[in-house]
ChimeraX commands (.cxc) that place a marker at each C-alpha (Angstrom):
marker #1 position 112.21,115.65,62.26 radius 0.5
marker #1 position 108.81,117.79,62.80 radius 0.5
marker #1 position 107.07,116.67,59.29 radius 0.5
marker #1 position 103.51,117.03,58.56 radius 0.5
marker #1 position 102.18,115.90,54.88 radius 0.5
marker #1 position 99.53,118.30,53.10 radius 0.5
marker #1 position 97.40,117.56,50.38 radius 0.5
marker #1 position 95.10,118.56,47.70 radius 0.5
marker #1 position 91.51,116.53,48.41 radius 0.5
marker #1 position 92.53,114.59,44.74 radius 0.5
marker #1 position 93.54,112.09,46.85 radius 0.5
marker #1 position 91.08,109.21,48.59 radius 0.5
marker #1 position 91.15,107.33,51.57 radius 0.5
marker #1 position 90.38,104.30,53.47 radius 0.5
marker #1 position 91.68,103.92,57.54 radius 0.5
marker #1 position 95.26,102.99,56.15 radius 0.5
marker #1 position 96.17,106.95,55.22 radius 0.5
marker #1 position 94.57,108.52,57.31 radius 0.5
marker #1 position 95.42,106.76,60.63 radius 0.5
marker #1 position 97.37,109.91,62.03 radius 0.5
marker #1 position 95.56,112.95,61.35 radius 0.5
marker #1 position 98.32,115.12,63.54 radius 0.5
marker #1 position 101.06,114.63,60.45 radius 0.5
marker #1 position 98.25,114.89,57.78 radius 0.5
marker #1 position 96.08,117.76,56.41 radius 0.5
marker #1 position 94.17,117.93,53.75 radius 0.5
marker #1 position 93.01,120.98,51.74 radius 0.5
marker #1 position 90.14,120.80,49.89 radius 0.5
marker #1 position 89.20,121.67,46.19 radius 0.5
marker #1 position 85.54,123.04,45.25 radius 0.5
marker #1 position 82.30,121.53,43.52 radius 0.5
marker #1 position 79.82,123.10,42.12 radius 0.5
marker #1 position 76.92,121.77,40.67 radius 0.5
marker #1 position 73.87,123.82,39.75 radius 0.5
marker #1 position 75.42,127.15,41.47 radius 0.5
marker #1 position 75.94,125.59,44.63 radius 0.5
marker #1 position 79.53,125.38,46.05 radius 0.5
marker #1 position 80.44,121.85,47.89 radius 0.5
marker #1 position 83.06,121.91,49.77 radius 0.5
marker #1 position 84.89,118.55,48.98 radius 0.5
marker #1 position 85.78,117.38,52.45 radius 0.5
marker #1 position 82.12,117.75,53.12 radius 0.5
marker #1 position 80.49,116.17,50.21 radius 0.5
marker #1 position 79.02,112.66,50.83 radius 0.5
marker #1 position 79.39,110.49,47.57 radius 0.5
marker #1 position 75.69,109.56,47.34 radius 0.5
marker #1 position 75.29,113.16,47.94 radius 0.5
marker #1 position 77.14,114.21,44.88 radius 0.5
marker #1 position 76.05,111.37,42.47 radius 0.5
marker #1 position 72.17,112.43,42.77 radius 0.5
marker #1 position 73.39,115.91,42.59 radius 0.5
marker #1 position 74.85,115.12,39.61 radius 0.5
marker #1 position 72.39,113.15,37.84 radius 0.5
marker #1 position 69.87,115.85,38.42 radius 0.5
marker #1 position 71.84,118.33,36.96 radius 0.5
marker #1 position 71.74,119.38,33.43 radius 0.5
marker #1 position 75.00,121.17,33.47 radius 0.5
marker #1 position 78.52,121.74,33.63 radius 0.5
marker #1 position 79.88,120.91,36.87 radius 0.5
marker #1 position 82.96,122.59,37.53 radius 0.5
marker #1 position 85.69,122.58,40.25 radius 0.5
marker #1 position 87.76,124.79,41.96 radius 0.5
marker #1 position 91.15,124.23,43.44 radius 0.5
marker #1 position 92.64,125.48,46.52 radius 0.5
marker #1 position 94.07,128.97,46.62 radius 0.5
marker #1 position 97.67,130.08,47.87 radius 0.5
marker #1 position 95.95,131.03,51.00 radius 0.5
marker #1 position 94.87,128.18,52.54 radius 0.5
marker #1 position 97.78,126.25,51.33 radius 0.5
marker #1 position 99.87,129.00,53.23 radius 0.5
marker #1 position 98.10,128.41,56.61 radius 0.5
marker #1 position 98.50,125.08,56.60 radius 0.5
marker #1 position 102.59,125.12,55.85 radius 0.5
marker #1 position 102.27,128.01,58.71 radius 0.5
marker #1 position 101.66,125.03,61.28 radius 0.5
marker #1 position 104.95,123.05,60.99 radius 0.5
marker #1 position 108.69,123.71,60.14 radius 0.5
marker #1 position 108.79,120.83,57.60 radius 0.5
marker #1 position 105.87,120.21,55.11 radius 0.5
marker #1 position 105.56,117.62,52.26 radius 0.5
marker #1 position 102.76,118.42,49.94 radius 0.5
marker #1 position 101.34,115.72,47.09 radius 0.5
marker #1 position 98.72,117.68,44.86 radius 0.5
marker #1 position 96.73,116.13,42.06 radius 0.5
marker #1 position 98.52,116.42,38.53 radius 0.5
marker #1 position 99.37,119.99,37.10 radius 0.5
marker #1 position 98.05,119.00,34.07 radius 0.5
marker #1 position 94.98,118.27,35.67 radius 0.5
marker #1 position 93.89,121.53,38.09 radius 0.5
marker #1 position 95.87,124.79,39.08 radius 0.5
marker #1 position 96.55,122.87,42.86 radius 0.5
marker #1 position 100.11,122.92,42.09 radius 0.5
marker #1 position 100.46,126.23,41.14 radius 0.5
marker #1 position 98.77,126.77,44.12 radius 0.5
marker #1 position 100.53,124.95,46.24 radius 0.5
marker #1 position 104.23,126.51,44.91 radius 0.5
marker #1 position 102.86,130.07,45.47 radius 0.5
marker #1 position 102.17,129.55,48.76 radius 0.5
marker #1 position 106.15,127.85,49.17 radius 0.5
marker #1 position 106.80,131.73,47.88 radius 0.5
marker #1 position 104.63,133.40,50.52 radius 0.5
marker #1 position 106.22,131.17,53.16 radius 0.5
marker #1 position 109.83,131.25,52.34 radius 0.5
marker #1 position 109.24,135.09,52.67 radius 0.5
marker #1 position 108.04,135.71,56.07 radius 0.5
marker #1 position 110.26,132.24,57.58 radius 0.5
marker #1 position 113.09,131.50,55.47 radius 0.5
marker #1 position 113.90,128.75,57.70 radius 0.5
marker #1 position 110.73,127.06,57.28 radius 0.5
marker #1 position 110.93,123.66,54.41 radius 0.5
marker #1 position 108.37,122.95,52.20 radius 0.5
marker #1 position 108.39,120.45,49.06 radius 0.5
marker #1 position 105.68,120.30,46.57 radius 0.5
marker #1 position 105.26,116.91,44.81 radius 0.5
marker #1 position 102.99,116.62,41.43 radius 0.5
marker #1 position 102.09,113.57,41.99 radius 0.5
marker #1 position 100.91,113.28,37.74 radius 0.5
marker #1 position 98.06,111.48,39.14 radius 0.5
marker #1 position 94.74,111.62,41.15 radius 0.5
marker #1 position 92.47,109.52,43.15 radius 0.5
marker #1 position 94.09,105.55,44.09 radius 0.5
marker #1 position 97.12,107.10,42.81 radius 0.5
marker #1 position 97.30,109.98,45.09 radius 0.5
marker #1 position 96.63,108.03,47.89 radius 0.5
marker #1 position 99.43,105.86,47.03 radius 0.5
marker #1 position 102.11,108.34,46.84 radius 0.5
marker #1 position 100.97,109.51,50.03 radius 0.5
marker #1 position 101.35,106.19,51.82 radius 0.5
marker #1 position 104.83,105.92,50.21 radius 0.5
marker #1 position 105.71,108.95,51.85 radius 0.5
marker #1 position 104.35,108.38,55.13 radius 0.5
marker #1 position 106.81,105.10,55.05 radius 0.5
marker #1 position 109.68,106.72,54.21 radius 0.5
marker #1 position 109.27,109.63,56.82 radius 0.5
marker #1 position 108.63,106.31,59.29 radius 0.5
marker #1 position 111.95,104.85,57.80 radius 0.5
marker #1 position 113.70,108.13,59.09 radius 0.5
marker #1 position 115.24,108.79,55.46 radius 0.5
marker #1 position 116.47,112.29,55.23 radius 0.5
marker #1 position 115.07,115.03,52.56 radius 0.5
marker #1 position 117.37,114.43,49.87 radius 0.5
marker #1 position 116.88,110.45,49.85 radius 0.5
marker #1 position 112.59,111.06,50.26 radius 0.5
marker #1 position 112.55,113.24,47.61 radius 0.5
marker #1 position 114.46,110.83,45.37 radius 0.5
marker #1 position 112.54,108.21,45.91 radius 0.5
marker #1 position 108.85,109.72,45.56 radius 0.5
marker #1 position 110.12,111.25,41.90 radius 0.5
marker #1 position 110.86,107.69,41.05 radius 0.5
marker #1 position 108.04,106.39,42.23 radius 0.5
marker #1 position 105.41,109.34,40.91 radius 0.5
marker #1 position 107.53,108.92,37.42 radius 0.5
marker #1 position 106.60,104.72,37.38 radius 0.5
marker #1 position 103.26,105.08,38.69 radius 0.5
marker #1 position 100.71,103.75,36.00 radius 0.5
marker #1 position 96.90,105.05,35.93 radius 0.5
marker #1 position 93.80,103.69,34.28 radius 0.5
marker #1 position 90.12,104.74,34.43 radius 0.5
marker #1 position 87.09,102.97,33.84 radius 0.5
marker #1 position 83.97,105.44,33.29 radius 0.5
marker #1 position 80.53,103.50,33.13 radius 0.5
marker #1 position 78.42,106.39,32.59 radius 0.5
marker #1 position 79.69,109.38,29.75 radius 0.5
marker #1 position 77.27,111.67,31.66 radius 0.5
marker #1 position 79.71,114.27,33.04 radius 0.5
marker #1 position 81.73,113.56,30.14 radius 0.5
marker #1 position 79.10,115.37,28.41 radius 0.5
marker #1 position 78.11,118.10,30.58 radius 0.5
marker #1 position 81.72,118.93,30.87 radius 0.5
marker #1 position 82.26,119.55,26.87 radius 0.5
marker #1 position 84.77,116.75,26.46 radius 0.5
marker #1 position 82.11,114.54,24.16 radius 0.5
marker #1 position 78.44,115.38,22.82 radius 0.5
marker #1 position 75.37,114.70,24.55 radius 0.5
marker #1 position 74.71,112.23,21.78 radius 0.5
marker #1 position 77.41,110.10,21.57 radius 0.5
marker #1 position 77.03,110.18,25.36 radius 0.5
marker #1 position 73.60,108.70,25.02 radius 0.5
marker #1 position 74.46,106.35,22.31 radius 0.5
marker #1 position 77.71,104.97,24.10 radius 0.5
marker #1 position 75.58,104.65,27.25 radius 0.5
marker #1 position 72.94,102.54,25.72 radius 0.5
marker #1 position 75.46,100.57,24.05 radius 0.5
marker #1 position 77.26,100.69,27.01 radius 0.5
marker #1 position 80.62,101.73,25.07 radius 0.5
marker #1 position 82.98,102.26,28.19 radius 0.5
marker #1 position 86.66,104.22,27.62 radius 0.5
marker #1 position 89.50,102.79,29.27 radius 0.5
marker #1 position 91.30,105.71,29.55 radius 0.5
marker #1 position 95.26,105.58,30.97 radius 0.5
marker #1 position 97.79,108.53,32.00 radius 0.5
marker #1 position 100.51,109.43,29.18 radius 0.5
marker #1 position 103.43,109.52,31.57 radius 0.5
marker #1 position 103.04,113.33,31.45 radius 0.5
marker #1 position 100.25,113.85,34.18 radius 0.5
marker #1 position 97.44,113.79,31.41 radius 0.5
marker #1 position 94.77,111.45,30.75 radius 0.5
marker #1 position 94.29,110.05,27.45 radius 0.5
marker #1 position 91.49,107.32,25.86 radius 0.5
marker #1 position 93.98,104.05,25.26 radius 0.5
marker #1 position 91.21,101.91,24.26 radius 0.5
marker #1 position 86.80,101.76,24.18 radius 0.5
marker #1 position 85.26,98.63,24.99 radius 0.5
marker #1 position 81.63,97.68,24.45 radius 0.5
marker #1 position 79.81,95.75,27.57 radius 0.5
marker #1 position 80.96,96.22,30.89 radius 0.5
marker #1 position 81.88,92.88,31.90 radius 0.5
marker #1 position 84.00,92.89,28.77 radius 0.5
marker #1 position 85.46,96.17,29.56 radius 0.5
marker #1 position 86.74,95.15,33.29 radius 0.5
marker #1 position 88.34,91.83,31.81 radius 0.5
marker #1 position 89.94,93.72,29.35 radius 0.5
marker #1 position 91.14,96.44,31.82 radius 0.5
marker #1 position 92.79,93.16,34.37 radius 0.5
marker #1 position 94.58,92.42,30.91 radius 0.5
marker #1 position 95.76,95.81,30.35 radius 0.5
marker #1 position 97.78,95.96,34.09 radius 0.5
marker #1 position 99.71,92.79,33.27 radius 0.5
marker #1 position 101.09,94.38,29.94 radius 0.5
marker #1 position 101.62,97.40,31.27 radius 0.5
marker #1 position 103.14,95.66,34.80 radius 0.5
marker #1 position 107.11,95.65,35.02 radius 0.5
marker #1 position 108.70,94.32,38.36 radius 0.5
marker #1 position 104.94,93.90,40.12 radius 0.5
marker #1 position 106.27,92.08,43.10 radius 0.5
marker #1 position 107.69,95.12,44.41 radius 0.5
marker #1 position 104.43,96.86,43.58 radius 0.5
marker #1 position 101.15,97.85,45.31 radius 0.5
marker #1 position 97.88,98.57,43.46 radius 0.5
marker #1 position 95.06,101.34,44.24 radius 0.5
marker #1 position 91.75,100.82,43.72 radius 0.5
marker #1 position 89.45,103.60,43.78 radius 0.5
marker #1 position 85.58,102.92,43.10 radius 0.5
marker #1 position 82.69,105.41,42.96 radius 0.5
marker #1 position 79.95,103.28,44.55 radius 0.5
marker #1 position 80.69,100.12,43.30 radius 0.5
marker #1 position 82.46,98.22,46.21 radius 0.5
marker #1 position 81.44,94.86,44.94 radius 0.5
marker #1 position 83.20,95.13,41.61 radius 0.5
marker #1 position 85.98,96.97,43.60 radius 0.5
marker #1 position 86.33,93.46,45.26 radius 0.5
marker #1 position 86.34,91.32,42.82 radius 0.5
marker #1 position 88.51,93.35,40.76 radius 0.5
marker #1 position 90.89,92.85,43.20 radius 0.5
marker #1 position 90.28,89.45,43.60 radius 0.5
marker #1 position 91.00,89.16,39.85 radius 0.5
marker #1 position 94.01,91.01,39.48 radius 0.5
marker #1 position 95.69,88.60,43.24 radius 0.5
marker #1 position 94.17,85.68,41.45 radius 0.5
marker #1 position 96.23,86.45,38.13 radius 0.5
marker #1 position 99.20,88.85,39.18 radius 0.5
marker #1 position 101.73,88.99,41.83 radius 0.5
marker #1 position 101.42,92.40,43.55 radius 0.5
marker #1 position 102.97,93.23,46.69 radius 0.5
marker #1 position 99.41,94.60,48.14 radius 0.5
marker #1 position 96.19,95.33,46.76 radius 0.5
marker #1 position 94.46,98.60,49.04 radius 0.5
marker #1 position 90.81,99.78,48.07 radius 0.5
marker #1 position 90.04,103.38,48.33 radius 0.5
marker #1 position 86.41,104.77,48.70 radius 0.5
marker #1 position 86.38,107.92,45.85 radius 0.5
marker #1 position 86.01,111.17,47.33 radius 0.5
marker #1 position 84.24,114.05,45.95 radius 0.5
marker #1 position 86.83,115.17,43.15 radius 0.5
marker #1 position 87.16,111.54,42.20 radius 0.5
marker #1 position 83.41,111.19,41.91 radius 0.5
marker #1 position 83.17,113.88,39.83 radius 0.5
marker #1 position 85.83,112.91,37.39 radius 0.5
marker #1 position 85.06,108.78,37.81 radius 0.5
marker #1 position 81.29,109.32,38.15 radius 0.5
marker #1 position 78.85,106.14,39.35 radius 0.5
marker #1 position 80.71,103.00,38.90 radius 0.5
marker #1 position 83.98,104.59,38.01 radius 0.5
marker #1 position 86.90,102.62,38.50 radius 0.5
marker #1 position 90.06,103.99,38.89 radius 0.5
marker #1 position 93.41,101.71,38.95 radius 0.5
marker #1 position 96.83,103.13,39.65 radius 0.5
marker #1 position 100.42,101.46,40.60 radius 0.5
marker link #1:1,2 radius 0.2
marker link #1:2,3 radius 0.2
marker link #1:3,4 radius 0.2
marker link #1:4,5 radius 0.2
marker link #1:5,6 radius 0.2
marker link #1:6,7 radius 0.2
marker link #1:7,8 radius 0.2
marker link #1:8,9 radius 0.2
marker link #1:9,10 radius 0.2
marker link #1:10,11 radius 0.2
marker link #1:11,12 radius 0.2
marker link #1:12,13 radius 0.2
marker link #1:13,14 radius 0.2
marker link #1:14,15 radius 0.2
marker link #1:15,16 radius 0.2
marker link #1:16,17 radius 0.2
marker link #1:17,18 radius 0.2
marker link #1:18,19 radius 0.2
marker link #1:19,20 radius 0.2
marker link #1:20,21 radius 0.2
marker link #1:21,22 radius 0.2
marker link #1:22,23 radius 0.2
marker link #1:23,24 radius 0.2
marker link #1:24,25 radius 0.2
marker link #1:25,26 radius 0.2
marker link #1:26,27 radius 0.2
marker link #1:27,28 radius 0.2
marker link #1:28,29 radius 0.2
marker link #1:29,30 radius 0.2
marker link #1:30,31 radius 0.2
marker link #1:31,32 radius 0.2
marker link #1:32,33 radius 0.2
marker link #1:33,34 radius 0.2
marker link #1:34,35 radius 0.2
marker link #1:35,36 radius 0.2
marker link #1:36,37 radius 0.2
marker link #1:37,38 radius 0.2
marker link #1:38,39 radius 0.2
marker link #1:39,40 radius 0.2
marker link #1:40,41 radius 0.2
marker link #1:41,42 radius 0.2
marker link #1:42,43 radius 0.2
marker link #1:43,44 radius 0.2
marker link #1:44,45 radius 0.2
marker link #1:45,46 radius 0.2
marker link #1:46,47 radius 0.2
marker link #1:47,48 radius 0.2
marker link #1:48,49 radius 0.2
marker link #1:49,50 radius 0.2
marker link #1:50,51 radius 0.2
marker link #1:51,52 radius 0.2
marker link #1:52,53 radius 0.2
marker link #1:53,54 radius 0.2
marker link #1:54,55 radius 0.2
marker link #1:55,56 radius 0.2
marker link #1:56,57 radius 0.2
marker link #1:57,58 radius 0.2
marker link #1:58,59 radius 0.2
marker link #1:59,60 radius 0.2
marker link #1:60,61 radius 0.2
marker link #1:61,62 radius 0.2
marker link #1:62,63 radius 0.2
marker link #1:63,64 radius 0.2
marker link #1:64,65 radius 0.2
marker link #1:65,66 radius 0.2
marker link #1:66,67 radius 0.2
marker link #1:67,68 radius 0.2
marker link #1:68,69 radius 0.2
marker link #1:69,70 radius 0.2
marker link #1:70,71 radius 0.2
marker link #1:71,72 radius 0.2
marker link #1:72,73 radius 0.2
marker link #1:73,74 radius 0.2
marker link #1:74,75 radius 0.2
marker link #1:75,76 radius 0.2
marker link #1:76,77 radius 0.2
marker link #1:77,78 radius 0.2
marker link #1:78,79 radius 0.2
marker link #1:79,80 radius 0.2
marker link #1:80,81 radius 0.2
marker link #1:81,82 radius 0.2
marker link #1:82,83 radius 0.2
marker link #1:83,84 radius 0.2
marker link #1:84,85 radius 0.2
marker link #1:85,86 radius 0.2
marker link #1:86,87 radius 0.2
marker link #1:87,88 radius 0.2
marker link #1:88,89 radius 0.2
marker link #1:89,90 radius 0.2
marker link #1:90,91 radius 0.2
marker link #1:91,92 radius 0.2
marker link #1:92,93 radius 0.2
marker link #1:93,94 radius 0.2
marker link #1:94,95 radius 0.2
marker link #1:95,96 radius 0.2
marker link #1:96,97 radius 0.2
marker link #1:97,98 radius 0.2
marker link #1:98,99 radius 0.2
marker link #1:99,100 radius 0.2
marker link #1:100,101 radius 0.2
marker link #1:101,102 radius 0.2
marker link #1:102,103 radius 0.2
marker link #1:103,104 radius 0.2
marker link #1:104,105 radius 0.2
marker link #1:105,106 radius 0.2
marker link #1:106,107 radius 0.2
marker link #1:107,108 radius 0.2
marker link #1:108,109 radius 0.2
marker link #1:109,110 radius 0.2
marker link #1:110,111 radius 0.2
marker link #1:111,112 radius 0.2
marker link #1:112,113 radius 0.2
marker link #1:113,114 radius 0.2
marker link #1:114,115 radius 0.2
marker link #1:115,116 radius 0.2
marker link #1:116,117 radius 0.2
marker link #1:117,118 radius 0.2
marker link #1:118,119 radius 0.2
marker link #1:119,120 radius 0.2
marker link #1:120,121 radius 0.2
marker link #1:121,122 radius 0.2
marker link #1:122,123 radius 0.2
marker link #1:123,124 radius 0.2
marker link #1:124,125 radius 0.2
marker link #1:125,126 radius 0.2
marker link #1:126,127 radius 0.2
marker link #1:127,128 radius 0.2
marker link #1:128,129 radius 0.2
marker link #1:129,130 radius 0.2
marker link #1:130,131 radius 0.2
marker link #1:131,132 radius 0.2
marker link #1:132,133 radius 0.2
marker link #1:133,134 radius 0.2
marker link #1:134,135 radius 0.2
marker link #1:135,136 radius 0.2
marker link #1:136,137 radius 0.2
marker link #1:137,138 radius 0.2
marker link #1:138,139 radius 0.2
marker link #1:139,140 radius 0.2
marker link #1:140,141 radius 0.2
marker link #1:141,142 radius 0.2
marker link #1:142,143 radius 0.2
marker link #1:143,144 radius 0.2
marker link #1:144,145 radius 0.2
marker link #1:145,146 radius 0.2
marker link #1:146,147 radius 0.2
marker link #1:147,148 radius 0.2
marker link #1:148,149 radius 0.2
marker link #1:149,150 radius 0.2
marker link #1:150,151 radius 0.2
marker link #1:151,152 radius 0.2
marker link #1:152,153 radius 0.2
marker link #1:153,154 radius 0.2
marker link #1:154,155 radius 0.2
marker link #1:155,156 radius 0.2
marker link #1:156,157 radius 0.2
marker link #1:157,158 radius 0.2
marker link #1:158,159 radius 0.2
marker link #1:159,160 radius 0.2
marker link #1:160,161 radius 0.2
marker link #1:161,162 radius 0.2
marker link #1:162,163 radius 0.2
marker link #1:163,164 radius 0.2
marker link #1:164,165 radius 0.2
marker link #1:165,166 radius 0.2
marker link #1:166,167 radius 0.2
marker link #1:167,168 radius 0.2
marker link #1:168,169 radius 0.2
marker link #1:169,170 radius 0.2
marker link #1:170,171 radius 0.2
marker link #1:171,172 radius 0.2
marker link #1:172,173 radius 0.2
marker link #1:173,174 radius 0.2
marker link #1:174,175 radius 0.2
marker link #1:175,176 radius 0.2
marker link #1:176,177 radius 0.2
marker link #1:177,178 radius 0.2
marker link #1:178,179 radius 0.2
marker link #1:179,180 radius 0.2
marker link #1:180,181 radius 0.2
marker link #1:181,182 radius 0.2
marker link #1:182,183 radius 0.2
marker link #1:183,184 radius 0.2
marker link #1:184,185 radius 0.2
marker link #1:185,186 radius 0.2
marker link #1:186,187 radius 0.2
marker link #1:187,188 radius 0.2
marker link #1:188,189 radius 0.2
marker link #1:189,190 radius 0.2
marker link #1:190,191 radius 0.2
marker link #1:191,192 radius 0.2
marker link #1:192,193 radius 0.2
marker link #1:193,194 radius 0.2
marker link #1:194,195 radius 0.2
marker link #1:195,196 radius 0.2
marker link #1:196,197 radius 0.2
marker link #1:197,198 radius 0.2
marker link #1:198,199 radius 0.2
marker link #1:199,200 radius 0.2
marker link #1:200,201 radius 0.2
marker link #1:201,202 radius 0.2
marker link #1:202,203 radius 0.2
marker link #1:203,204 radius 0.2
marker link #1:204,205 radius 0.2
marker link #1:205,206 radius 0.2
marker link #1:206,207 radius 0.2
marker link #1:207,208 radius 0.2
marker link #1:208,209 radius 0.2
marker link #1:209,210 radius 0.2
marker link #1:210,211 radius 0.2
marker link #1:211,212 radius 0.2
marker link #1:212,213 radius 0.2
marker link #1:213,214 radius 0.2
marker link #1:214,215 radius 0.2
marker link #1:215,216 radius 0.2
marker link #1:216,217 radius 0.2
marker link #1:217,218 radius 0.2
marker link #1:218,219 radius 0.2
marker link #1:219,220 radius 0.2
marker link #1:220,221 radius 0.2
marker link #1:221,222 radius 0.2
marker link #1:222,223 radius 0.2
marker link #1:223,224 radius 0.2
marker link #1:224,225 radius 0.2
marker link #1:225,226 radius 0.2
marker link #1:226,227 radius 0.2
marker link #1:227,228 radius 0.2
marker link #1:228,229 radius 0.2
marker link #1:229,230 radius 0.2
marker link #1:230,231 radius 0.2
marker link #1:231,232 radius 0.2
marker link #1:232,233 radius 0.2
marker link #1:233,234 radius 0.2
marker link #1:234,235 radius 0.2
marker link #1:235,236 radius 0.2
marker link #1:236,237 radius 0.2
marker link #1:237,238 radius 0.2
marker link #1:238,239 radius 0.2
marker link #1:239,240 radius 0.2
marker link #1:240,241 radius 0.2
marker link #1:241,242 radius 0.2
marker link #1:242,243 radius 0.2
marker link #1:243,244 radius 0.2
marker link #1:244,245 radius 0.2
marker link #1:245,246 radius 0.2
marker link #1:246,247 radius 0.2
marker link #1:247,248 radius 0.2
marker link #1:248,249 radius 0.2
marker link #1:249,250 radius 0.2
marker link #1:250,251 radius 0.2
marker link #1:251,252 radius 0.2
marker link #1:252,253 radius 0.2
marker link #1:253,254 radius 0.2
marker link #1:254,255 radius 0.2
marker link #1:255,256 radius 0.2
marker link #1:256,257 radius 0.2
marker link #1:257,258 radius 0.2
marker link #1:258,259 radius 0.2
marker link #1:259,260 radius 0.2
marker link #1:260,261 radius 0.2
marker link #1:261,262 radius 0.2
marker link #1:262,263 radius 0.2
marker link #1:263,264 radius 0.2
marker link #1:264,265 radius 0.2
marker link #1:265,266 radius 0.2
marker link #1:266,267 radius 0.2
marker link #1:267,268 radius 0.2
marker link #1:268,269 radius 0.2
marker link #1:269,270 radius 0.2
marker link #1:270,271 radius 0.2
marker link #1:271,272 radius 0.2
marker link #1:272,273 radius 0.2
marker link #1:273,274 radius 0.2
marker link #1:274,275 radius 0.2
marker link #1:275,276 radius 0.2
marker link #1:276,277 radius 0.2
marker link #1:277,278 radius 0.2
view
């Protein structure tokens, strides 16, 4: 079967996903910062992170448009696309126009659109998921199937040092920004099952916060052995590593796969995010 997987840029990478860029596309979402449009693929995460500490405002991003979803589906008869969560950014709605479009002008063309009710580590490991199954030879029905289940059990947790963007973006004030930095108060913040984030707990210290978040996977954790954990990190590949190291150390995962955070990731994770999904 002629299958080619597109994707939103929510998602990050290491060599593992992207090791066949002739199945794989990626369309990418918009930054800007200051008035000046990034285009995500092309934004270097140093880049970004002293764009965004020197900026005093909002920055905002833009999701791809029907359009350049449509070309890509244009290039192959069968297309599976993961986009970040619906809740989350207007890529889905995106991404099922441009089904519309397509269907129109070749009927016989196949496209399914995933919300993958995630982003970032989680994102990345729907896609590998789906790149196994197409290797496996499944059919449609069966990889559909199984990606619902496995989108619908993912669990996702983020660990935001700084409260910066939080601020800029409207979703806290600048002074409980500044206070919870200097105190460094850091929100563990978890999906609701629905494709939204939500604050589960805050944690003062950041040593205190990362022990607490290793605890937080083994309650949430049902049937682990079977599972494999993401790691995204926004310029913090030491604590990336021995986060990992932790969570081997105390839990039986299947695999444990670090991704570096790419620009929509750094925006929402910010320096010394940590995202955790599986």
């Amino acid at each position: 079967m002629d299958t080619k997987i597109i994707m939103d840029s929510c998602i990050d990478f290491n060599d593992e996903v992207f090791d066949n860029e002739r199945i794989m596309e990626r369309i990418p979402f918009k930054i800007i910062i200051d008035e000046e449009e990034i285009i995500d693929l092309h934004a270097g995460q140093n880049e970004l992170i002293i764009k965004m500490k020197n900026s005093k405002n909002k920055i905002a991003t833009s999701c791809p448009s029907p359009h350049e979803f449509l070309e890509a589906f244009r290039k192959c008869k069968n297309n599976f696309v993961v986009t970040i969560s619906e809740k989350l950014s207007g890529s889905h709605n995106s991404a099922m126009l441009a089904k519309e479009m397509l269907k129109e002008e070749s009927p016989e063309s196949f496209v399914h659109v995933f919300d993958c009710k995630t982003a970032a580590a989680g994102a990345s490991l729907v896609i590998l998921k789906l790149k196994q199954l197409i290797e496996e030879k499944l059919n449609i029905d069966q990889i559909i199937e199984e990606i619902n289940t496995y989108i619908d059990e993912m669990k996702t947790f983020l660990l935001a040092e700084r409260l910066d963007n939080l601020a800029k973006n409207g979703r806290i004030s600048s002074q409980k920004a500044f206070i919870g930095n200097l105190l460094q108060v850091v929100p563990i913040m978890c999906s609701n099952g629905n494709g939204e984030l939500i604050l589960k707990e805050q944690v003062r210290g950041r040593k205190k916060a990362l022990n607490r978040l290793i605890d937080i996977i083994g309650e949430e954790g049902k049937d682990i052995k079977n599972k494999v954990v993401g790691i995204t990190h926004v310029n913090c590949i030491e604590k990336a590593e021995c986060l990992k190291s932790e969570i081997a150390n105390k839990y039986d995962f299947k695999d444990i796969v670090i991704f570096d955070a790419g620009g929509l990731s750094t925006i929402y994770a910010d320096d010394g995010g940590i995202v955790v999904c599986y």
